[in-house]
Every structure is written in structure tokens, then in C-alpha cells.
C-alpha positions in Angstrom: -7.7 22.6 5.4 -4.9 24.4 7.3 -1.7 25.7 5.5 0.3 23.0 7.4 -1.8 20.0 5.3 -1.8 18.6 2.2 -5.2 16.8 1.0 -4.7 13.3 0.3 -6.9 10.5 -2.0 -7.1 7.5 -2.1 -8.5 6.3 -5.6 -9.4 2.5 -6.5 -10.5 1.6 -9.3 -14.1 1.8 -7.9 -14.3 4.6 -5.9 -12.9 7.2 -3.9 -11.7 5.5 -0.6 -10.1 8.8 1.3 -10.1 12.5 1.0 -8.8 14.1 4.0 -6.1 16.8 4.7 -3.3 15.5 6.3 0.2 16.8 8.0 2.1 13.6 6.0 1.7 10.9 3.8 4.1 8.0 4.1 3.8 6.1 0.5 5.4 2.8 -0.5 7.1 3.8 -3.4 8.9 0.9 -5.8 11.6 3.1 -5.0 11.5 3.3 -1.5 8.9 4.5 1.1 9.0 8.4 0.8 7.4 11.2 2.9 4.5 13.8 1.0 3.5 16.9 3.0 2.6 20.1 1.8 4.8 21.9 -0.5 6.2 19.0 -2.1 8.1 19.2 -5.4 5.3 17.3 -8.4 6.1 13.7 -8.9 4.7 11.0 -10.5 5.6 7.8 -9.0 5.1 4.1 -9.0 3.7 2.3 -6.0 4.6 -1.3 -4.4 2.4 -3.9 -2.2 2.8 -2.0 1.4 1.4 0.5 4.3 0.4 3.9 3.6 0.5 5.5 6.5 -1.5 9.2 7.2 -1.0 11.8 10.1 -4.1 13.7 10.4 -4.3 17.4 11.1 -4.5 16.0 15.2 -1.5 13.9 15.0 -3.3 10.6 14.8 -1.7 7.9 12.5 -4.1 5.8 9.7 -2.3 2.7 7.9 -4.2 1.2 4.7 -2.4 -2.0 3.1 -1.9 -1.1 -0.9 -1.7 -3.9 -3.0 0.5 -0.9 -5.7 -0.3 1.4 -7.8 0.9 5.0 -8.9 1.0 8.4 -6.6 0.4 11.6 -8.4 2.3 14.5 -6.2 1.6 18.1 -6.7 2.6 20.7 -3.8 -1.3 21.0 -2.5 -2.7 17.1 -3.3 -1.3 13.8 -3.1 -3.5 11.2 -5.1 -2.8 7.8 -4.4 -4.2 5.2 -7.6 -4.3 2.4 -6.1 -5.2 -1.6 -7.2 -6.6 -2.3 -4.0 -6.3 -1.0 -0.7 -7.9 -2.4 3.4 -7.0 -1.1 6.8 -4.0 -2.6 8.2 -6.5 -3.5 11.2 -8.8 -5.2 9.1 -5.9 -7.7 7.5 -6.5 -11.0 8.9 -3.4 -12.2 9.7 -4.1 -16.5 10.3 -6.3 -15.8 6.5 -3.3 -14.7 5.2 -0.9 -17.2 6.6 -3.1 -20.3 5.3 -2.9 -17.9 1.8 0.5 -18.6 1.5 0.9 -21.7 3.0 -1.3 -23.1 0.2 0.7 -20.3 -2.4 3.7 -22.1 -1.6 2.1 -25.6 -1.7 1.3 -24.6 -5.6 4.6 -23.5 -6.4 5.6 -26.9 -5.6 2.9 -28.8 -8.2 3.8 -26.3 -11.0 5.5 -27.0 -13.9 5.6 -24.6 -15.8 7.8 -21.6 -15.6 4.4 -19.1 -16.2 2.9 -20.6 -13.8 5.9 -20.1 -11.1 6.2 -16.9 -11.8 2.3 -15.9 -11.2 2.3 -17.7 -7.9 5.9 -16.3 -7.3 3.9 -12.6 -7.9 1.1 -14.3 -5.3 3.1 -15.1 -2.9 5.1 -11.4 -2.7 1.8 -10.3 -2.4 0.7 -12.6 0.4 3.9 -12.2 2.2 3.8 -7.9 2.0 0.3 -8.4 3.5 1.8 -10.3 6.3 4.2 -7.8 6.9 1.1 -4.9 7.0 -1.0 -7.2 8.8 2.1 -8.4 11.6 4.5 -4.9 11.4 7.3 -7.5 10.8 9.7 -8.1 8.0 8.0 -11.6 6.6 11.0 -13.6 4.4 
């Protein structure tokens, strides 16, 4: 690892997914997507549905779809707890569009307001996947 990267991990509940040095980490914060590179100030932060994008320590760019999670920030490691997490190129974008067609066909049949709001949560889910999967803004 050169002094110009910070390592990076990528934890799901199963396993460890990545562990690489990189230049940057671009994390989808439920603030607001912020930057992580080496010498970062600690933070602890919580993580919404969206890309994590990596530049490697050659400049190449690596985006993996989070469904959230936390990030855990010192100024040498970035640890990134996440729920679930795929390749960007790996989303299948027609899967996910027939995902939320029938989402939204179950919002419709639902009655009850528990129900509505779990396949409202579905649905923000399906819909950031687009997004990843498209690398448009999905409404």
C-alpha cells in the first residue's frame, strides 16, 4: 500500500467482499455521497441504497450497488458494513424494471398502511438499483 492509499472493506454480513488500497472511496452516505482518501478525519456514518464507487492505486474506477449500511472512517481504513452489495455491471436492469413494475402493482392491492409502507421501502430500493444499474436519476 503506498502513502497516497487508504485500504478499503467491504463487509457483508457473510463475508469480506473487498480489501484493496485505493486513491478514493466515493460512499453513499444518508447524508450525502462523500469522498474517503487517506488522511481522513474518523467518522462513523450511516449508509443509503446507492454506488460505491473505488479508484484503484492505477486510476481505474470499481462501482458496487449497496443496498445501506454504516461506514466506519479512520485516517488509514475505510470499512464499509454493508446489507448487501453486487457490481453495478452485474445489476440487471429489465429484472429490476419488472421488480418494480410488480412493486407498484402491490402498492395498489394493499390496504393496509404497514403494508404500504414495506412495499413503499421496496420500491425505493428497486428504484436506487435502477439508478446503479441505468446511471440515471429513476423518479
Amino acid at each position: 500500500m503506498s502513502e497516497n492509499t487508504i485500504q478499503f472493506e467491504l463487509v457483508s454480513p457473510e463475508e469480506k467482499l473487498i480489501s484493496q488500497p485505493v486513491q478514493m472511496a466515493v460512499i453513499p452516505g444518508e447524508e450525502g455521497e462523500f469522498g474517503v482518501q487517506v488522511g481522513h478525519s474518523a467518522l462513523v456514518a450511516s449508509l443509503k441504497p446507492g454506488v460505491v464507487t473505488l479508484t484503484d492505486e492505477q486510476g481505474e474506477k470499481r462501482k458496487i450497488f449497496i443496498t445501506g449500511g454504516f461506514a466506519d472512517v479512520t485516517a488509514q481504513l475505510c470499512t464499509v458494513l454493508a446489507e448487501e452489495a453486487v457490481n453495478v455491471d452485474d445489476l440487471d436492469v429489465a429484472a429490476i424494471e419488472q421488480q418494480l413494475a410488480n412493486l407498484k402493482e402491490d402498492l395498489g392491492l394493499a390496504a393496509e398502511a404497514l403494508d404500504k409502507a414495506r412495499i413503499n421501502k421496496k420500491i425505493a430500493l428497486a428504484k436506487a438499483r435502477l439508478s446503479a444499474a441505468t446511471g440515471q436519476l429513476v423518479a
